[in-house]
Each structure stands twice: as C-alpha cells, then as structure tokens.
N, C-alpha and C positions, 0 to 999 in steps of 0.2 A: 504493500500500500504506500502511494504519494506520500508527500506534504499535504498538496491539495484535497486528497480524497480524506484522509485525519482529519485537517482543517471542518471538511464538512459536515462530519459526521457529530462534530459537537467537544466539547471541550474533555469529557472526562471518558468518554466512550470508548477510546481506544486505550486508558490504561490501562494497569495490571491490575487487579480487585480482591483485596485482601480481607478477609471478613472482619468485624470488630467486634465490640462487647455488647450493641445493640440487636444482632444480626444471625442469624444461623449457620451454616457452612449448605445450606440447602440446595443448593443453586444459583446460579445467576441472576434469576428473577430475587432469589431473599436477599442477596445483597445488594446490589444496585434496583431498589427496588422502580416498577414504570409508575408515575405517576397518569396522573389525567391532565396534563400538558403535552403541547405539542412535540412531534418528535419524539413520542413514545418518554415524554419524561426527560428532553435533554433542553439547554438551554439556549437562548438564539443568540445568535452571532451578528450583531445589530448596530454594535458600536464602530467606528468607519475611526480613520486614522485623527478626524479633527477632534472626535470626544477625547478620545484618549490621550492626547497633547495638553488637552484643557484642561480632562478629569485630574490627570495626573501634577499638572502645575498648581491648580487651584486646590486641590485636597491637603496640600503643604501651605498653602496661604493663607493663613487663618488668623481664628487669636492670637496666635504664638509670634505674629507681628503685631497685626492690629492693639492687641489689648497687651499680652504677656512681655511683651519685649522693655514696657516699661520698667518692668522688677530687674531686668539682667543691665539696664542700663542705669540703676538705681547702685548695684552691685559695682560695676565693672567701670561706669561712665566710658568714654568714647574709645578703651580698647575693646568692647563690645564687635567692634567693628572685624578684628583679630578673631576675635574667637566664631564669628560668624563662618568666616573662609578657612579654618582649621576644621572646625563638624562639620562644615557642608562640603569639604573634600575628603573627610571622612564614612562619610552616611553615604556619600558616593559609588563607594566600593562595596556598601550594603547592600546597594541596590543593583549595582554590576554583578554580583553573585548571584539573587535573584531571578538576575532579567536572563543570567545564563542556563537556569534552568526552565523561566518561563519559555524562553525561545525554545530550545529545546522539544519541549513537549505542555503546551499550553494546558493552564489548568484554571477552572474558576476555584479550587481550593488554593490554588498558588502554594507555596511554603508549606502550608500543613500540608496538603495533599504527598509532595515533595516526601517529607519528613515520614510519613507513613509507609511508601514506600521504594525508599532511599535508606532510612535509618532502622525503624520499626514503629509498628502501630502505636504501641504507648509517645512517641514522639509524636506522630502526628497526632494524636488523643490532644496533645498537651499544646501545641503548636497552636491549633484551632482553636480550640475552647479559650485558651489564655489572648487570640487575636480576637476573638470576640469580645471578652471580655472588654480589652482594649480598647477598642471603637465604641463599644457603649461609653467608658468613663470618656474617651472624648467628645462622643455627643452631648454626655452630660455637661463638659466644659462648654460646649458651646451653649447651649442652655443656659447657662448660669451667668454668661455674659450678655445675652440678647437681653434683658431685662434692662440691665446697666443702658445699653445701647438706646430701648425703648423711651425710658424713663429720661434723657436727655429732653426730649421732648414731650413726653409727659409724666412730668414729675410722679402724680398722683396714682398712677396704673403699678397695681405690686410686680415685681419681678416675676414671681411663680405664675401669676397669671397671664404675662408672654410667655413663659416658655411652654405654656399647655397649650396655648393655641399655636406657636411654632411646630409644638412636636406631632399635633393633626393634620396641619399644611403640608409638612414634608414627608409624614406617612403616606399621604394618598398621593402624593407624585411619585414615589417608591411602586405604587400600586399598578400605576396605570400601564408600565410597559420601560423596558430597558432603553429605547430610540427616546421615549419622554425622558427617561432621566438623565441621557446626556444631552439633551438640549437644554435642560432648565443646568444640569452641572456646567457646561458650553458658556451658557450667556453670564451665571452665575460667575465664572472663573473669567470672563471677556470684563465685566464690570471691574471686578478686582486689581486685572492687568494694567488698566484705562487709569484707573484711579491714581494706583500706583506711580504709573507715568507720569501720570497727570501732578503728581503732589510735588515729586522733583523737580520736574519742571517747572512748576510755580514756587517752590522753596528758593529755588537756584535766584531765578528773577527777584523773588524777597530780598535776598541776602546781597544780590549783587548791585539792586536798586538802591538797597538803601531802607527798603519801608521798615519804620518803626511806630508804631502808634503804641507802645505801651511802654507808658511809662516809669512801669515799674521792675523792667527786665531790659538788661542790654539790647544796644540794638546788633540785629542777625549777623553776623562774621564766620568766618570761617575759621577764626582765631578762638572762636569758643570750645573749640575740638584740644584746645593744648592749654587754653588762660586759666581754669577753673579747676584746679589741683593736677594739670599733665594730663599726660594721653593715660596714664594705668593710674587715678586717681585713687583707685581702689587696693594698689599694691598685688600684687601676685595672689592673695589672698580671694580678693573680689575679683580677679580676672577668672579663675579657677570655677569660681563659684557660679559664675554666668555662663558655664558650660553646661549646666544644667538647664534653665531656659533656653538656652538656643537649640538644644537636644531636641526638647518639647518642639518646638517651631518644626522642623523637619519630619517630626513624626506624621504621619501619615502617605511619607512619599511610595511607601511600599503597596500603596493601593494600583500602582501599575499592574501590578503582578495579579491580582483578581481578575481586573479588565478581561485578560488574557485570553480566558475563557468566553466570554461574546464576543471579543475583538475578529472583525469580519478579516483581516490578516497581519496575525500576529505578530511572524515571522518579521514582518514591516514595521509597523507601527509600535511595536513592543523596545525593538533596540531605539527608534529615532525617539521615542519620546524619553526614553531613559538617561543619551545623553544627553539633551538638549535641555531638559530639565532644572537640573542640579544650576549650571552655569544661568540659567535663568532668576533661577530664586534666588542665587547667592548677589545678583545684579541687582534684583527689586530687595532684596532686606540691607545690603550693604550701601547701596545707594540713595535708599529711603531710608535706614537710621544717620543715615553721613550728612543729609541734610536737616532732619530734626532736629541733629546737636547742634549744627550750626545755627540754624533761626533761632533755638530754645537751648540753653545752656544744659547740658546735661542734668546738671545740680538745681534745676527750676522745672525737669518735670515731676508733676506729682502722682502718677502713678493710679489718682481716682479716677480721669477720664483716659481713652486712648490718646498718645502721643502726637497723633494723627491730629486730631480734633484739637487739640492742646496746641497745635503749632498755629496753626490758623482764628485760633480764639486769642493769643497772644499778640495776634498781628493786624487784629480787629478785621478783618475777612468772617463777619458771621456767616455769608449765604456759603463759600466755602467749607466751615467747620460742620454746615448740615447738610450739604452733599456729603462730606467723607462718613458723618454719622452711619448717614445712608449705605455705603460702601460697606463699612465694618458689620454692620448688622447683616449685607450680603453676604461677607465672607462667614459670618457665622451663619448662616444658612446653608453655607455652599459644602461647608465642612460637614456642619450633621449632615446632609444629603449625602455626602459621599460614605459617610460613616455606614449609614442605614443601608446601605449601598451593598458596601463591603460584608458586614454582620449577614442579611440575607442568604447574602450567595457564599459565606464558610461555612453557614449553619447546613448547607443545599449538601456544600463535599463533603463533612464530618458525616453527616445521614448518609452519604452514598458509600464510604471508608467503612460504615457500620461501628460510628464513633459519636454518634447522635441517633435519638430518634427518624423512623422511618417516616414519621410524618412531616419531617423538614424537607424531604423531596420532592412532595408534592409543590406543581405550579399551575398556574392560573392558565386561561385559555390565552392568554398576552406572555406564558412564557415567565414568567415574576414568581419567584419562589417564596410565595406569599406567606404561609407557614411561619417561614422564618423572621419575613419582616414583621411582621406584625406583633412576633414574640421578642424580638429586637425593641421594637418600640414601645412595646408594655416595658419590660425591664427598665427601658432609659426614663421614662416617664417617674423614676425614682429622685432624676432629680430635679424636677418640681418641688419637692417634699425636702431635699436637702436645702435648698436656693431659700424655702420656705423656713422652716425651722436654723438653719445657718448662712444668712443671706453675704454676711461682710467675710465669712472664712471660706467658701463654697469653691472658690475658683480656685484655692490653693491646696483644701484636698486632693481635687480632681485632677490638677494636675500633676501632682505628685503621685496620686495612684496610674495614671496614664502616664508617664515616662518610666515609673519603672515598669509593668507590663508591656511597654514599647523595647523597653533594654531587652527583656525574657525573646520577645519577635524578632529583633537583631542577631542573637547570640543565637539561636535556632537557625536562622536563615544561613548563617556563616556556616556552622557546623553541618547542614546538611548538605550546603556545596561543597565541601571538604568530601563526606560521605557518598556522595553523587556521583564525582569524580572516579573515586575508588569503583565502584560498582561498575562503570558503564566502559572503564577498562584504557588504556594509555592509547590504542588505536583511536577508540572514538571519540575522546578528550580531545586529542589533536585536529579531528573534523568537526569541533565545535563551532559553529561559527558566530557564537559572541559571548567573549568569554573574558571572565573576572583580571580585570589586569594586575600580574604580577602573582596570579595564584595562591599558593598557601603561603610566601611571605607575606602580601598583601591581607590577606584573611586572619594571621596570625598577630597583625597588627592591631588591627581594629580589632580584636576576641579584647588586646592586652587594654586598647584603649576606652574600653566596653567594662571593662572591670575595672580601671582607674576611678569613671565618671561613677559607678557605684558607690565608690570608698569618697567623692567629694560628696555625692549627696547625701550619707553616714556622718559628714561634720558641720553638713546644714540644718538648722533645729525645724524649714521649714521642710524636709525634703527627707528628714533619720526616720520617721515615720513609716516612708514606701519604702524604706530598705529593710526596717522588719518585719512590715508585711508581707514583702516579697518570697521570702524562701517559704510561710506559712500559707502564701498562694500556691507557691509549686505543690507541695506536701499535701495540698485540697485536691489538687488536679492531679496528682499523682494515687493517691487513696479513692479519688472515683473513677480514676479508670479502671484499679483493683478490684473494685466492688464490682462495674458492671461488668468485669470477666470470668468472675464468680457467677454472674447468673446469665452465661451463657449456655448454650447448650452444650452437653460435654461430649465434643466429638472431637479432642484434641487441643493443643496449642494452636494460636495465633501465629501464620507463617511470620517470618521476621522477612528483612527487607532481602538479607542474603539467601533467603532459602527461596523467595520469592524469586531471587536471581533477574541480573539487568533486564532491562527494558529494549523491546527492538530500537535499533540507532534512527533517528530520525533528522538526516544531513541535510546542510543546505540544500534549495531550490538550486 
C-alpha cells in the first residue's frame, strides 16, 4: 500500500492495534470498535494545509503572551527577551521529534498513539490521559482569563459567568464538523496575527514619534530596555525563573501532531507548518515584548491588565486599548477551541488503543467525535467553579498545573522518538524523510533541559506546588491503568511494543 492509498483510508486504520484494559482480544471489530460515523467509524480528513498553519501558530498564541507574559517580565524584566529564543529553540526540537513521527505514519492520537505502540501500552495509557488532562487545565486557563478580559468593559458581569457562556459557544462549534473548526480556529489565529502586527507596528511609530500623553510614566524609548535596573534587572535568579512562563507560552504547539490525522496531506502540511512555526512565534512574542518595554518600562507594568492593553492605555490611544481587549479575548477563544479540539480526538485514539472507553469512538454523522467533546467540556466546565470560588489565585493554579502536565507530554514525546527509532530499524531511520535534527544528542539535551526547568519550578513558591503534584499524577495514571488491566478479560498479556514488532516502512512520496 501507497502513501496515498494510507492517507485515505483515515488516520488510524492502517496501524498496528494492540488491545488495552478497556477492550477484549476478540477481534478486530472489539478493539477498534465501528462507530455510526462515516467511514465505518474513521475520521475525515478535512483540514487543507491553510488550517493547519493557523491551527498550529494560533494554538501557541494565547494567554501565555497576551495575559501570562506579564508575570515572566515582572521576574526577569527585559532579559525576558533571552529567555524567549533559548525555549522557543528548545521546544523546537520537541516538536521536530514529533513531527518525525507524525510524518511518518499520521495519527489523530499523535504521541500517545506513538507511545502505545513504539514503547508499550501502559505508555500510551499515560501519554493520552495525562495530554488530556493537559488541555482541559489549559482550557480552564483560558476560562479564567476571558472574564478578566470581559469585565474590562463590563465591570459588573462576574467572571464565572463569561466563562459558562464561552464554554457553550465553543462546544457547539466543536460540534458542528472539523472544516467549521478550522475556519473559526483560521480566522481566530488571522485576528491574532493582524493584531500582533498590528501593535509593533504602532509601538515602533509611538516610541519613534515621540507620543507621550502620560504623564506619569517616561516617555517610550528604547533606552527603557537597559535604564531601569539593566537588561537582567532581575539577576540570574529572575532570569531562571521566567523560564517557567515562557515554557507555559509554547505549550500547546504540539497540537500539530493531532491535526495529523484529518490533515487532507500530511506528508505536506505537517513538516511546512512545523518549521515555519516556531520562527514565527519567536518573531511575534520577541518583537511584541521588545516593544512593550520600550513604550512601558518594564518596572511600570502591572500585571492586572494585559501588557497589551496597558501599553496603549498609557499612551492614551483608548479606541486602540479596546480593539486589543478584543484581540486577547480572541486569542483566549482560539486556544480553548483548539484545546477542545485536541481533548476530543485523544479521547477518539485512547478508545481505539482500548485505553479509554468504547464509547469515545463513537462520531456524529459530520464525522466529530462527539462523545468525547462533550465529556471534555463537562470536565472543563470545572473551572467556572474555580474562577468562582478562587477568582484572584485561578490563573496561577492553572497554570502551574498545565506546565507541569505539559513537561510529562515533552519528556514522553522525546523518549518515544528515541524508542521509534530503535524499533523501525537503522535502514528505515535513514529513509526518514523528516527527521529530529541532530538525533539523540539533540533529544538528550532537551530530556536534560526538561529536568532543569523542573528543579527551577521546585524553588518557585508559585510553581513547588505542580512539582509535587506531578509525580502523585503519574502514580494516579499509572494505578489506573493497573486496575483497568485487572479487569480485562484474561486471555493473556498486553503485546508490548516489541512483541508487536515495527510497523510497515512508510517512505517518502
């Protein structure tokens, strides 16, 4: 069989199919069960190369500029800038690993699927469930900020009650079909871009113009990036420590690798959007923090509103500071969209792995593994009730429990390409055609600098929290995959990845 003839048969159809702790050893039909979706239960392949560029930029443009970027530049002031293009050429190689096995053999489980069977089933068990996880606490972050965003212009509207009606808005476009979600994620991720553009370009003119209308802050220089305690105001200490938010900022780039699986051709659109990416985002967060500090001195933003908003409200441009309002509130839209997105379609492969229930397989006559979504967005709908009950701490659990569960999807993703490689054998390694540069040095790097960022958010009092819930997560997801292997039917062990033995080669076009 082709590329082409794979390609069309659907994302997960042509793998290897290992039973789980859901699932029987019955057949074919008990493990990969047919839903009453089209295509006998497979997914459409609907997304064209332009979602995928956008899904994939805009899914990493989120809070973690809009709103979170203020805390790492609170820490670090204007070497922020540094630490930006050290993880974003880091997280780089995360997603090079990745994309070498997305191309390879397209999955909508991505990594987890990978990890199932590449490493063994308890890995992809854990892979999936813990990327779920994930995406929910980053929905939840964006949730928790749309209120802030709301309430800019109307004070009086509570927080939790934006985020219940965000989180009904963006379930029914989840709903309606995969070609609807990349167009509303498409325009969603186009506004973002726009803005973005848009706010440099109008900084640049502030600060080179001259305009100062406030007079109780310097006027905009570029001199403000070194006058106001140096460029590492914060000492090696706070530079360290803003590794941590800018971590969080890049989280979500790994949502390429879902696409995958509806990507109408992978092969294509999987590697162009993976490099192009990265040098993208590292262009709009270093380019848009490099002119914030210069209109707004580092040490003058306050952290309550976005920077964004703050830069233009300082320079008395009100109709500007409520177009970007508008922007950021997109971006948090755009992000849970992709979240829900995401969640969906791992809950679709963990069910087909026989690593989740059988009823996440089921999809809608539009193809929408609705099952999933909808049980996605009851769980997130938790945080209403946090936003609620803890409105001024909310966005800083969340994010803390979302970077470390992002670390856990890192260190997965690395060790399976490591794994993958071994498996598929020195011949067909070498006819990779897009492949992790620099291999297991490369890999071995970023494992060591994956574990560094651990041990600095262990000396943050706001961040030591997600480092000991962390391994008490593994240890949850490790004991329920135990238990539901226990109540499998006893027809034997779980084949491992080795016994399952490589996967047919699937070489360049």
């Amino acid at each position: 069989m082709n590329d082409t003839d794979s390609a069309k048969r659907g994302s997960d159809s042509a793998e290897p199919r290992s039973p789980g702790p859901f699932q029987s050893k019955r057949g074919p039909d008990s493990i990969e069960p047919r839903s009453s979706g089209p295509a006998g239960g497979e997914l459409r392949r609907a997304l064209t190369n332009r979602h995928i560029q956008m899904i994939a930029l805009g899914g990493a443009i989120g809070t973690g500029l809009f709103y979170g970027s203020a805390s790492g530049i609170k820490l670090a002031g204007p070497s922020i800038l540094v630490a930006y293009a050290l993880c974003g050429a880091l997280i780089f190689f995360v997603v090079r690993a990745m994309g070498e096995m997305s191309v390879h053999r397209p999955s909508s489980g991505s990594f987890s699927r990978y990890a199932n069977d590449y490493w063994s089933p308890r890995a992809g068990f854990v892979a999936g469930w813990n990327y779920w996880f994930n995406y929910v606490a980053v929905a939840m972050a964006e949730l928790t900020v749309v209120g802030t965003y709301i309430q800019y212009w109307f004070p009086s509207v509570p927080a939790w009650a934006s985020a219940a009606v965000v989180l009904l808005i963006i379930t029914a476009i989840n709903l309606v079909g995969v070609r609807a979600f990349g167009e509303f994620e498409f325009w969603f991720a186009i506004i973002k871009v726009i803005a973005v553009v848009g706010m440099i370009v109008l900084g640049v003119y502030v600060i080179v113009a001259g305009v100062d209308s406030n007079p109780h802050l310097p006027a905009p220089s570029f001199s403000h990036l070194v006058d106001h305690g140096g460029f590492f105001p914060g000492g090696l200490d706070g530079f360290l420590l803003s590794f941590v938010f800018v971590m969080f900022s890049f989280g979500g780039i790994e949502l390429i690798g879902i696409t995958a699986g509806e990507a109408d051709d992978p092969k294509r659109s999987i590697p162009k959007a993976i490099n192009q990416v990265v040098y993208r985002i590292l262009i709009f967060y270093i380019g848009a923090l490099f002119v914030i500090m210069a209109v707004v001195p580092w040490d003058a933003i306050n952290g309550k509103l976005s920077p964004f908003v703050q830069i233009f409200d300082s320079v008395g441009i009100q109709a500007a500071a409520h177009i970007l309002n508008f922007v950021v509130l997109t971006a948090a839209l755009s992000v849970y969209n992709s979240g829900l997105y995401s969640n969906g379609r791992m809950l679709y492969s963990l069910a087909r792995q026989g690593n989740a229930p059988k009823a996440f397989t089921r999809l809608s006559r539009r193809g929408i593994p609705f099952v999933g979504v909808l049980f996605s967005s009851a769980v997130t709908a938790a945080a209403v009730a946090i936003i609620y009950f803890l409105p001024e701490t909310a966005f800083t659990i969340v994010i803390s429990t979302t970077l470390a569960s992002g670390i856990i999807s890192w260190v997965i993703i690395l060790i399976t390409q490591r794994k993958f490689r071994k498996v598929i054998g020195p011949h067909n390694e070498a006819e990779l055609s897009f492949k992790l540069p620099g291999g297991k040095t490369t890999n071995s790097i970023v494992l060591v600098w994956l574990a560094g960022l651990l041990t600095l958010m262990a000396f943050s009092p706001d961040y030591r929290t997600a480092v000991i819930i962390l391994p008490i997560w593994l240890a949850i997801l490790f004991i329920a995959y135990a238990a539901q292997q226990r109540r499998r039917d006893p027809v034997g062990p779980v084949p491992s990845a080795k016994s399952v033995g490589p996967t047919p080669f699937h070489g360049a076009r």
